[in-house]
mmCIF file as gemmi writes it, N, C-alpha and C atoms, coordinates in Angstrom:
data_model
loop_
_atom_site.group_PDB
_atom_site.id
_atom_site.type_symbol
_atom_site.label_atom_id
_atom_site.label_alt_id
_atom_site.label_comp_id
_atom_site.label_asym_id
_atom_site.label_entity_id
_atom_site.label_seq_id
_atom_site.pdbx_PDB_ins_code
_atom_site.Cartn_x
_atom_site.Cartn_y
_atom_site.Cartn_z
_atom_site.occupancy
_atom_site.B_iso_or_equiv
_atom_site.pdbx_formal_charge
_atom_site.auth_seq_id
_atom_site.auth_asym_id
_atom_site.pdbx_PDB_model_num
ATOM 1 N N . UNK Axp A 1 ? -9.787 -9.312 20.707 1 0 ? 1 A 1
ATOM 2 C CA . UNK Axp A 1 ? -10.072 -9.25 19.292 1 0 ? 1 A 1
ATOM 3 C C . UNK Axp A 1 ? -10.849 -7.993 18.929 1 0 ? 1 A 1
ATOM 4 N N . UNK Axp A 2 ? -11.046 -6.753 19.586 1 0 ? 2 A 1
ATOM 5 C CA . UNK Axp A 2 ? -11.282 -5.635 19.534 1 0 ? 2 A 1
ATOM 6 C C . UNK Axp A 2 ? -10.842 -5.046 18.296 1 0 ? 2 A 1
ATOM 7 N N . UNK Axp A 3 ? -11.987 -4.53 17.335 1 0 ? 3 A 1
ATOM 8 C CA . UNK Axp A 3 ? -11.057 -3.811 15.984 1 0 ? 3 A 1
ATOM 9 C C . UNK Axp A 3 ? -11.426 -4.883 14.549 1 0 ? 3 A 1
ATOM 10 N N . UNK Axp A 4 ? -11.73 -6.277 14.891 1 0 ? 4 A 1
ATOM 11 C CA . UNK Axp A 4 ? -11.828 -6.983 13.997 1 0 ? 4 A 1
ATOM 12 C C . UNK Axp A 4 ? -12.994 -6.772 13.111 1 0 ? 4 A 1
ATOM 13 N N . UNK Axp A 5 ? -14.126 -6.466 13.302 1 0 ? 5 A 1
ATOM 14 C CA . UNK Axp A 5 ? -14.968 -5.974 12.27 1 0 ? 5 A 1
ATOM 15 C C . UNK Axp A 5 ? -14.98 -4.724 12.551 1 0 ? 5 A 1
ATOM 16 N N . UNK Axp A 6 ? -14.333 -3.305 12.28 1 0 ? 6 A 1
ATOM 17 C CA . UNK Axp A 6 ? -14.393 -2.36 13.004 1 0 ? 6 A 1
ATOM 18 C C . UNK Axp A 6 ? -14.189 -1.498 11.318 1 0 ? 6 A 1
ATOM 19 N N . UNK Axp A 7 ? -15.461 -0.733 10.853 1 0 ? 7 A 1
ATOM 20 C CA . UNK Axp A 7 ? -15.501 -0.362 9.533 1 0 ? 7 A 1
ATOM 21 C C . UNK Axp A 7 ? -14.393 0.854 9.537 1 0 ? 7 A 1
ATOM 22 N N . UNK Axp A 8 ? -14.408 1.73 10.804 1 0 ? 8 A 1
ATOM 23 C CA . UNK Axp A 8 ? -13.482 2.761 10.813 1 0 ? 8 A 1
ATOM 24 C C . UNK Axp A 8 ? -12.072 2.006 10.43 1 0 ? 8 A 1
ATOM 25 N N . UNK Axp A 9 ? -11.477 1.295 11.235 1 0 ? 9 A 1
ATOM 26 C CA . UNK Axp A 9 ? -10.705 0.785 10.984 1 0 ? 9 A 1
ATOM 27 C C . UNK Axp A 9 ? -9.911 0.68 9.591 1 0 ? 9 A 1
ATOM 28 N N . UNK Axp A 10 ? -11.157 -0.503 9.208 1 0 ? 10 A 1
ATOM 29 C CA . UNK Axp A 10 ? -10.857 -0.517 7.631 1 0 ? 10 A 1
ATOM 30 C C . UNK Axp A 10 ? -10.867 0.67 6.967 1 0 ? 10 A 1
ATOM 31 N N . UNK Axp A 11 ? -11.646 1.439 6.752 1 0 ? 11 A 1
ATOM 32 C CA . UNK Axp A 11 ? -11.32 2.207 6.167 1 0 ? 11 A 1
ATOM 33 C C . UNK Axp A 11 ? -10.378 3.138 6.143 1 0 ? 11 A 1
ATOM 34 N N . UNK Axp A 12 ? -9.19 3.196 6.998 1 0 ? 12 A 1
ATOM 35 C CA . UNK Axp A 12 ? -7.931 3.619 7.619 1 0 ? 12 A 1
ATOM 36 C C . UNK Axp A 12 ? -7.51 3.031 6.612 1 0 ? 12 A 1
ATOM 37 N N . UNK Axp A 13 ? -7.524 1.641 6.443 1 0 ? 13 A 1
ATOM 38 C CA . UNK Axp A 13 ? -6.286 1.066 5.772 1 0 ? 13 A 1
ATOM 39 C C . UNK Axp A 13 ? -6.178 1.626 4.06 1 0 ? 13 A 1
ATOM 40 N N . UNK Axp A 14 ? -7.044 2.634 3.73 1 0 ? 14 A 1
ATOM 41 C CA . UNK Axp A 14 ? -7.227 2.712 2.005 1 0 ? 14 A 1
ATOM 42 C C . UNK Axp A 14 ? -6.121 3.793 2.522 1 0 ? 14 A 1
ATOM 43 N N . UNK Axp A 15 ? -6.546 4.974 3.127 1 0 ? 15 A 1
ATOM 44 C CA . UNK Axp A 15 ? -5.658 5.929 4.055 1 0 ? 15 A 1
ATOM 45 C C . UNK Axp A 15 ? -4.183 5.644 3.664 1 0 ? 15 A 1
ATOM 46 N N . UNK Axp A 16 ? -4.215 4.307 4.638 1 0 ? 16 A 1
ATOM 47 C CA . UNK Axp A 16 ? -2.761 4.299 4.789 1 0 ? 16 A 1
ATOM 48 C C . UNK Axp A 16 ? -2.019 3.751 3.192 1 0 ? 16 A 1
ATOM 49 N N . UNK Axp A 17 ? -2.863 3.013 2.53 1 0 ? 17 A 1
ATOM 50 C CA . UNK Axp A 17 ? -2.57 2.571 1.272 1 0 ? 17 A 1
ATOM 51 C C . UNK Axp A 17 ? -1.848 3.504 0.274 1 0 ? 17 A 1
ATOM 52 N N . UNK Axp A 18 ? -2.192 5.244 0.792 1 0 ? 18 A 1
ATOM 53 C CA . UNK Axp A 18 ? -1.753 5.952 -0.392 1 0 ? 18 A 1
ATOM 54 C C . UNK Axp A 18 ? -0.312 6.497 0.791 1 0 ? 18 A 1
ATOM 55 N N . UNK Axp A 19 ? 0.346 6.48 1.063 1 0 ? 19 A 1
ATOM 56 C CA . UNK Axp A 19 ? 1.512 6.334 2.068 1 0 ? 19 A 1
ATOM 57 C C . UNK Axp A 19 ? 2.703 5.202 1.266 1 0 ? 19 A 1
ATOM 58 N N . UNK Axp A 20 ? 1.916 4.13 1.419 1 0 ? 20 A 1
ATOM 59 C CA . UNK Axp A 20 ? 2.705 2.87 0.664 1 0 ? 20 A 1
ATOM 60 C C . UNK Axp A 20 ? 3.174 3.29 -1.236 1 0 ? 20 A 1
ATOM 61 N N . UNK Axp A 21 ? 1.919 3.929 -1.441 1 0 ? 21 A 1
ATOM 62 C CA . UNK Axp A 21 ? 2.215 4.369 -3.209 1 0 ? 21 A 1
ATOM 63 C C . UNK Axp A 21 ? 3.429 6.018 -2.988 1 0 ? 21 A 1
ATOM 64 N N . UNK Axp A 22 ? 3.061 6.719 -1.987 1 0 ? 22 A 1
ATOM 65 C CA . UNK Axp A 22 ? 3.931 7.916 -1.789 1 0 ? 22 A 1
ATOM 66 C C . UNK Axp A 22 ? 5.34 6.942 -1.983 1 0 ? 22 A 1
ATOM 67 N N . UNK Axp A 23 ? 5.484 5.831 -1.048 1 0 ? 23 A 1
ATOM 68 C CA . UNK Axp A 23 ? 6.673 5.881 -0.752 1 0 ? 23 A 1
ATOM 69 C C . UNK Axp A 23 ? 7.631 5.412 -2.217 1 0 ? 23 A 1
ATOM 70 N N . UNK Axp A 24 ? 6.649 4.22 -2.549 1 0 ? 24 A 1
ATOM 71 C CA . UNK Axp A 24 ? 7.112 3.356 -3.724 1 0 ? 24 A 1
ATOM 72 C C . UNK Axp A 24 ? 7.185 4.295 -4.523 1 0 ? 24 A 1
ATOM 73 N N . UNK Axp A 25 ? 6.955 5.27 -5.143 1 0 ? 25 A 1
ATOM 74 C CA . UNK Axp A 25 ? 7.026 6.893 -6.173 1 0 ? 25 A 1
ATOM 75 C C . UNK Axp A 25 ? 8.331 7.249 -5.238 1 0 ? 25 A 1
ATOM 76 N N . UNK Axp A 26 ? 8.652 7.637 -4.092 1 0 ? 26 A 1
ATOM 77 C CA . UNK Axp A 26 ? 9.834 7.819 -3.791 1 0 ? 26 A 1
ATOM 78 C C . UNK Axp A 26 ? 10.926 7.183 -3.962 1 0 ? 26 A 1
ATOM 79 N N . UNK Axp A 27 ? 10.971 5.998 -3.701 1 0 ? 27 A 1
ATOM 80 C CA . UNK Axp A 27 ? 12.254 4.808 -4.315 1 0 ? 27 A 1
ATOM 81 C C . UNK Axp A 27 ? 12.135 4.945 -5.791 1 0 ? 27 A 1
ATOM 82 N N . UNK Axp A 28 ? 10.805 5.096 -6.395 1 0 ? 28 A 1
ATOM 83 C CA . UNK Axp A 28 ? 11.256 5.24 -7.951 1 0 ? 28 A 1
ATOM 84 C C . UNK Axp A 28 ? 12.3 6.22 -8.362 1 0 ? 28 A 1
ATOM 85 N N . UNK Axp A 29 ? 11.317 7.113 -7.642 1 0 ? 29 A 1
ATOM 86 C CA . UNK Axp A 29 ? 12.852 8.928 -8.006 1 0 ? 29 A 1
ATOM 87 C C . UNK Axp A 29 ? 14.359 8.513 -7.749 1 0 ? 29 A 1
ATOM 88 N N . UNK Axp A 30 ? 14.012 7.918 -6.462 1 0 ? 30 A 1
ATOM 89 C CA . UNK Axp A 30 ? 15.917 7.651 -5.545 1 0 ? 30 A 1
ATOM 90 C C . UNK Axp A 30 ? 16.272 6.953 -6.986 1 0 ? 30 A 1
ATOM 91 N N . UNK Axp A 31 ? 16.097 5.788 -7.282 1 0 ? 31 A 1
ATOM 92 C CA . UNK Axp A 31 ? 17.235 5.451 -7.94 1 0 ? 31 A 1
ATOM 93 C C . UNK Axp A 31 ? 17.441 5.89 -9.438 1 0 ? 31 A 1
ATOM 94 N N . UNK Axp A 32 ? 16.164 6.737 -10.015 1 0 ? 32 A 1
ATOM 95 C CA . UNK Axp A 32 ? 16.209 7.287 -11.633 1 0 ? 32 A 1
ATOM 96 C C . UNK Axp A 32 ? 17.036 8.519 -11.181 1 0 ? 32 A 1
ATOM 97 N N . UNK Axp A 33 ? 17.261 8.854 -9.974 1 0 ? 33 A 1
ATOM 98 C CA . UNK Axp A 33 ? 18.041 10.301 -9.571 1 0 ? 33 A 1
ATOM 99 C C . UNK Axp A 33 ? 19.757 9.896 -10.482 1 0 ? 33 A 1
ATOM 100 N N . UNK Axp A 34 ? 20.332 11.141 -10.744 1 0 ? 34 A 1
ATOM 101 C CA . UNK Axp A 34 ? 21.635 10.965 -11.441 1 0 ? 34 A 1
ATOM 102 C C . UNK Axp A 34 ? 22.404 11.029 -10.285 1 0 ? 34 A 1
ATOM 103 N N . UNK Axp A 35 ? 22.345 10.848 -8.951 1 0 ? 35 A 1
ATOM 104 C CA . UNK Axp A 35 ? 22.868 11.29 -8.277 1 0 ? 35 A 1
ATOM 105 C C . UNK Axp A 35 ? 23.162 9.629 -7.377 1 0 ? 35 A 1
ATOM 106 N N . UNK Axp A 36 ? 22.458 8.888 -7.506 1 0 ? 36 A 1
ATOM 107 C CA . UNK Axp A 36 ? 22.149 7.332 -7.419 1 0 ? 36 A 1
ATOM 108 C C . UNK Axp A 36 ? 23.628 7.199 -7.575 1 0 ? 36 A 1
ATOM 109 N N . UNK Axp A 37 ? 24.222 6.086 -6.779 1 0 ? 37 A 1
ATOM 110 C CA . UNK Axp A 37 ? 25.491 5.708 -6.578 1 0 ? 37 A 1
ATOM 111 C C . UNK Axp A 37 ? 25.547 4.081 -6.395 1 0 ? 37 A 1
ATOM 112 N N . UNK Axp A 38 ? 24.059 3.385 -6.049 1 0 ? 38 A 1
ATOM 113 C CA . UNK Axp A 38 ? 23.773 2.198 -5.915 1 0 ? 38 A 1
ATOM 114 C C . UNK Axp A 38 ? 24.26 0.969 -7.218 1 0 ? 38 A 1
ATOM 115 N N . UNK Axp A 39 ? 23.916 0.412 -6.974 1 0 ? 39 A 1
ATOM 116 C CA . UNK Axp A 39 ? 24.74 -0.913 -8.124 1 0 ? 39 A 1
ATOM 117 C C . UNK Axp A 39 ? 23.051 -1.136 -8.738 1 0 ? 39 A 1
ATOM 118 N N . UNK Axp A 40 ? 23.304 -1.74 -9.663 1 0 ? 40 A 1
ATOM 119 C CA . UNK Axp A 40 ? 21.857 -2.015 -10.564 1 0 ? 40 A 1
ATOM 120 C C . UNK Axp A 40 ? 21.526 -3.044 -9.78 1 0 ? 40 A 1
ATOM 121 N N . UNK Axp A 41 ? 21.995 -3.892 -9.265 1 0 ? 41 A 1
ATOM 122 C CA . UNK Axp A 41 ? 21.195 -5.269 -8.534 1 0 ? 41 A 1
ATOM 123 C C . UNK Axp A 41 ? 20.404 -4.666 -7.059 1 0 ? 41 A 1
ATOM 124 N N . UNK Axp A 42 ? 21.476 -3.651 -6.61 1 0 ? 42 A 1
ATOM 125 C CA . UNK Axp A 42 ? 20.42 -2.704 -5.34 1 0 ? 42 A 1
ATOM 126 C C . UNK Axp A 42 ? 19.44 -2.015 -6.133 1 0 ? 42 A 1
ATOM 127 N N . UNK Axp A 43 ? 19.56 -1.565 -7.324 1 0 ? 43 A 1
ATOM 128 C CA . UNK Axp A 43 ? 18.287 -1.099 -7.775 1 0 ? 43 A 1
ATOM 129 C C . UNK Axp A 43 ? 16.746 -1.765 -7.871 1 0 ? 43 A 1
ATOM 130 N N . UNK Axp A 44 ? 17.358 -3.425 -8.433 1 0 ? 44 A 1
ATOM 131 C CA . UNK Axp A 44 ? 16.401 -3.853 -8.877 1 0 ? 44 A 1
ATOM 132 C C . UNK Axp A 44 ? 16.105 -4.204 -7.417 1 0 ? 44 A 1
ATOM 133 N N . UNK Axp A 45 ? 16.559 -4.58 -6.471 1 0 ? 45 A 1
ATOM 134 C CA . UNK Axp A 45 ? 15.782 -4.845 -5.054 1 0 ? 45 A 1
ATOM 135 C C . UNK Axp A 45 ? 15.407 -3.904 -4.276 1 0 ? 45 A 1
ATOM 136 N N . UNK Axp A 46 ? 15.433 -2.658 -4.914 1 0 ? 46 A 1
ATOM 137 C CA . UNK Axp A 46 ? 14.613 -1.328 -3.747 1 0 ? 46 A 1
ATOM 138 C C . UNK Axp A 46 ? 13.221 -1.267 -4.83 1 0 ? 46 A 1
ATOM 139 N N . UNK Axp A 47 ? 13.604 -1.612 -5.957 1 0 ? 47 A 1
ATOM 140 C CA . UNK Axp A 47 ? 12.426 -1.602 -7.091 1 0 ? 47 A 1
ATOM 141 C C . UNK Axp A 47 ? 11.443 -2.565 -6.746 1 0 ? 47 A 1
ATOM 142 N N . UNK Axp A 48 ? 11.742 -4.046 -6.604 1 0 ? 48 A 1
ATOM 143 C CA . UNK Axp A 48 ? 10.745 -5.018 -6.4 1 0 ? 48 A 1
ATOM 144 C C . UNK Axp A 48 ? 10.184 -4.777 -5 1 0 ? 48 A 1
ATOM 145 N N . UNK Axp A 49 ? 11.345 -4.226 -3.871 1 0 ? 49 A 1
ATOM 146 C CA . UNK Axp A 49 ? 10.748 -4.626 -2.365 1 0 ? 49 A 1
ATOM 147 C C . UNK Axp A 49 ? 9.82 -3.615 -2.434 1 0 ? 49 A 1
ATOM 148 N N . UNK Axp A 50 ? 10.151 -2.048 -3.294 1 0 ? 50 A 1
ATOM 149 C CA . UNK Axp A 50 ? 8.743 -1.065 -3.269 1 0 ? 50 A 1
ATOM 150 C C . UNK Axp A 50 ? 6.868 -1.601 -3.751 1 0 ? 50 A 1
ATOM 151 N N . UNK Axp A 51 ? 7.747 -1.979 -5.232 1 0 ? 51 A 1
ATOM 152 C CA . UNK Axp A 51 ? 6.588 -3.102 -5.777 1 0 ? 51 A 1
ATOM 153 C C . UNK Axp A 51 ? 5.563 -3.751 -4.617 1 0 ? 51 A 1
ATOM 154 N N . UNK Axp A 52 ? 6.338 -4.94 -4.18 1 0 ? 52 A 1
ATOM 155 C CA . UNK Axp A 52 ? 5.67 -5.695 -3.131 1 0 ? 52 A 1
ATOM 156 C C . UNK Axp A 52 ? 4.96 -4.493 -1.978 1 0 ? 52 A 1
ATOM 157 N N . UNK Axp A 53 ? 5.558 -3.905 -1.54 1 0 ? 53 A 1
ATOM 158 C CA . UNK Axp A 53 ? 5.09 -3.476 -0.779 1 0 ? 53 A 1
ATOM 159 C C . UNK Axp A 53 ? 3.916 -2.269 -1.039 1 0 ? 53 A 1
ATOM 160 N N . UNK Axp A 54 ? 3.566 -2.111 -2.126 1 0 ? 54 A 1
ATOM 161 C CA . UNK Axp A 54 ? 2.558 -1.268 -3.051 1 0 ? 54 A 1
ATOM 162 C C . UNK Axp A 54 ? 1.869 -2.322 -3.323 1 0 ? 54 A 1
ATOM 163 N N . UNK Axp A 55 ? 1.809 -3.625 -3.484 1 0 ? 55 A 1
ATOM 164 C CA . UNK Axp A 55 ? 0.699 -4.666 -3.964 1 0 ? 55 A 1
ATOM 165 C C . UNK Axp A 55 ? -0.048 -5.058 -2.533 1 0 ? 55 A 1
ATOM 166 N N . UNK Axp A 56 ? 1.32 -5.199 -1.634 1 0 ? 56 A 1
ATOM 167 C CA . UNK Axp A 56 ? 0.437 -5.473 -0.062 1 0 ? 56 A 1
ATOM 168 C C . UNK Axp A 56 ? -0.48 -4.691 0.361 1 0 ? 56 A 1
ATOM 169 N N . UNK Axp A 57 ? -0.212 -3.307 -0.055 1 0 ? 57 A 1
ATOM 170 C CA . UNK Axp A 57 ? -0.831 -1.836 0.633 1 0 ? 57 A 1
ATOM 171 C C . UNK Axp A 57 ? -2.836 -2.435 -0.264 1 0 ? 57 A 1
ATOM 172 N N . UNK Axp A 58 ? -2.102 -2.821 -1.64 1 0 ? 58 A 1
ATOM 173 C CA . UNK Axp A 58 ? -3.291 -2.708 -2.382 1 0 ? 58 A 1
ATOM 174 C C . UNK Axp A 58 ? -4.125 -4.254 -1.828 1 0 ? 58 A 1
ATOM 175 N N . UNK Axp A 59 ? -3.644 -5.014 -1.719 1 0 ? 59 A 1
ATOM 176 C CA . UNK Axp A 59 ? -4.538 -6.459 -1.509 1 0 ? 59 A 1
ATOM 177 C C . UNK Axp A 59 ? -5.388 -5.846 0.17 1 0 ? 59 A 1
ATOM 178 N N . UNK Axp A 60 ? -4.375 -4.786 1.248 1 0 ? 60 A 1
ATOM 179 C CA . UNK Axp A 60 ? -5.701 -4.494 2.157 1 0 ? 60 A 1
ATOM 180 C C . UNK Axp A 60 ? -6.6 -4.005 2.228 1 0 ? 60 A 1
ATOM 181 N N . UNK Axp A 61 ? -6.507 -2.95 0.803 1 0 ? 61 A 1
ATOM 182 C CA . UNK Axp A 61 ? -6.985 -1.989 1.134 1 0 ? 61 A 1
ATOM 183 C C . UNK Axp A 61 ? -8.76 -3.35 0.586 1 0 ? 61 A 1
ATOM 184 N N . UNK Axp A 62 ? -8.239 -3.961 -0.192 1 0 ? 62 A 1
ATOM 185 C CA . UNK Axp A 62 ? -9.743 -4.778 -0.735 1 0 ? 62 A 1
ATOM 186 C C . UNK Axp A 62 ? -9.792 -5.423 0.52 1 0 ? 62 A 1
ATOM 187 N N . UNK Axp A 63 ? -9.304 -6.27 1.208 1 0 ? 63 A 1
ATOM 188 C CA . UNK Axp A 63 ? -9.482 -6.775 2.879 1 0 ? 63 A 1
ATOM 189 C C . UNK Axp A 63 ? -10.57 -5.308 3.811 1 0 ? 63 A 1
ATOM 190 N N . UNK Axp A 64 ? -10.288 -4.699 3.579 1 0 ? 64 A 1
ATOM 191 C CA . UNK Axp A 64 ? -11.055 -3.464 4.655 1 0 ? 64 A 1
ATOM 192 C C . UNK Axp A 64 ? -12.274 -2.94 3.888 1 0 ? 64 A 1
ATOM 193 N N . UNK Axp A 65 ? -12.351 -2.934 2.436 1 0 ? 65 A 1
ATOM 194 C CA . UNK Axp A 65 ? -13.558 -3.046 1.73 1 0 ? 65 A 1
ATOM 195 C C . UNK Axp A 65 ? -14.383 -4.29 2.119 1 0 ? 65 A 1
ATOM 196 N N . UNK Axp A 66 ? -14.17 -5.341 1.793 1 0 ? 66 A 1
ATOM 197 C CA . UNK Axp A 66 ? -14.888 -6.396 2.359 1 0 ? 66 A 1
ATOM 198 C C . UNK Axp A 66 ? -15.34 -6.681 3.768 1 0 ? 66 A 1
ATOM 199 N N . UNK Axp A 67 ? -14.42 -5.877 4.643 1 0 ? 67 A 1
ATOM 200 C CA . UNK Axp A 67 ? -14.925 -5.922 6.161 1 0 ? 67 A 1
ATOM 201 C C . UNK Axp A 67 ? -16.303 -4.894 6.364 1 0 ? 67 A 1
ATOM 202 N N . UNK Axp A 68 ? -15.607 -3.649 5.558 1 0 ? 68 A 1
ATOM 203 C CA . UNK Axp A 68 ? -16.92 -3.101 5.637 1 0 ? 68 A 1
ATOM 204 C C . UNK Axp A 68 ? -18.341 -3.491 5.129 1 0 ? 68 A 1
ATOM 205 N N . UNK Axp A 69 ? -18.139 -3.796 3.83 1 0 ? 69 A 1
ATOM 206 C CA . UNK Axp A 69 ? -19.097 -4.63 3.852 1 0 ? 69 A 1
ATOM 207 C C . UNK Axp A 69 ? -19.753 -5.592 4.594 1 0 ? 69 A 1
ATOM 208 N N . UNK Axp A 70 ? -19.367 -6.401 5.17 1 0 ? 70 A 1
ATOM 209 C CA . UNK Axp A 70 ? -19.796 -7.528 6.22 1 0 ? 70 A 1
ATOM 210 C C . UNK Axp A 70 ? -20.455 -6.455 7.329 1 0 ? 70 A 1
ATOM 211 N N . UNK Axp A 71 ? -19.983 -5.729 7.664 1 0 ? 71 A 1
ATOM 212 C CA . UNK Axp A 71 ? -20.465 -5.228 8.699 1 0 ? 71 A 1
ATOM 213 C C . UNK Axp A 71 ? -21.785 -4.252 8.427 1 0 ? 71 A 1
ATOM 214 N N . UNK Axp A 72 ? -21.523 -3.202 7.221 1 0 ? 72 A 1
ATOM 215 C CA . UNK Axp A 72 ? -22.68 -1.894 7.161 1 0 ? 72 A 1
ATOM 216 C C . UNK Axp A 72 ? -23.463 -2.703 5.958 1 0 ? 72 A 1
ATOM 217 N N . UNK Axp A 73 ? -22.85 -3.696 5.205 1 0 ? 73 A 1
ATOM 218 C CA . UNK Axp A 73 ? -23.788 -3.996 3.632 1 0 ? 73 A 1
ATOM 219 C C . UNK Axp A 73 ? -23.524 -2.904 2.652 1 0 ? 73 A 1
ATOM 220 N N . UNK Axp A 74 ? -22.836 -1.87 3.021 1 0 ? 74 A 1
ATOM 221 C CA . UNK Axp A 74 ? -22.39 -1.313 1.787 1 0 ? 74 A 1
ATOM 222 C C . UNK Axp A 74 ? -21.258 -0.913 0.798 1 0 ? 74 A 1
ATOM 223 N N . UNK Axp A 75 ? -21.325 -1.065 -0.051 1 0 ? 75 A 1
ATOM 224 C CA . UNK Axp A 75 ? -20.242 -1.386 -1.128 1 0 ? 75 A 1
ATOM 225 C C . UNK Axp A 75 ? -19.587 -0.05 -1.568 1 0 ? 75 A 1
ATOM 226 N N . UNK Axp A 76 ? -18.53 -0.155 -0.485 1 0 ? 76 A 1
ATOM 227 C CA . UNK Axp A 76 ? -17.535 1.046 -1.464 1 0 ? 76 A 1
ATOM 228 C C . UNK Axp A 76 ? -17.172 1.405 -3.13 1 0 ? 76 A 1
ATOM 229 N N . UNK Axp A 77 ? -17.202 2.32 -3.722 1 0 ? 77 A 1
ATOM 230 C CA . UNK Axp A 77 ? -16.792 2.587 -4.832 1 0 ? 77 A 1
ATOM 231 C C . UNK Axp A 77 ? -15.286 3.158 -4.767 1 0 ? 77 A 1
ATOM 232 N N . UNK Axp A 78 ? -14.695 2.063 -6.372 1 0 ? 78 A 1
ATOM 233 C CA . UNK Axp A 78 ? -13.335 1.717 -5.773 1 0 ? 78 A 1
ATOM 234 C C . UNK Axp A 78 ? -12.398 3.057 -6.398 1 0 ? 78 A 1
């Protein structure tokens, strides 16, 4: 269980959080591109699965705020 209160750690995950928004801004472009060949129902599911996966990025990045906290007592500014 090595890593579990581990503030470096967490704080990786805000890191990696802006990766997840790069990407979801990338699927936005792919399918507003004129060049898009996809069907609107593949649209709307590269749209939502980006979504989700931009809300997951965001619910850790508050998970690794709160770890840090537990561990140093101090409160990131968000």
């Amino acid at each position: 269980m090595s890593g579990v209160l581990d503030p470096e750690l967490a704080a990786e995950l805000g890191r990696r959080d802006d990766e997840l928004d790069a990407a979801h801004h990338q699927l936005l472009d792919l399918i507003q591109d004129p060049m898009w060949t996809g069907t609107i129902t593949a649209a709307v599911d590269v749209t939502l699965l980006g979504r989700f996966y931009e809300r997951f990025g965001d619910h850790t990045v508050i998970v690794g705020r709160r770890v840090i906290f537990l561990v140093t007592g101090e409160q990131l500014a968000r």
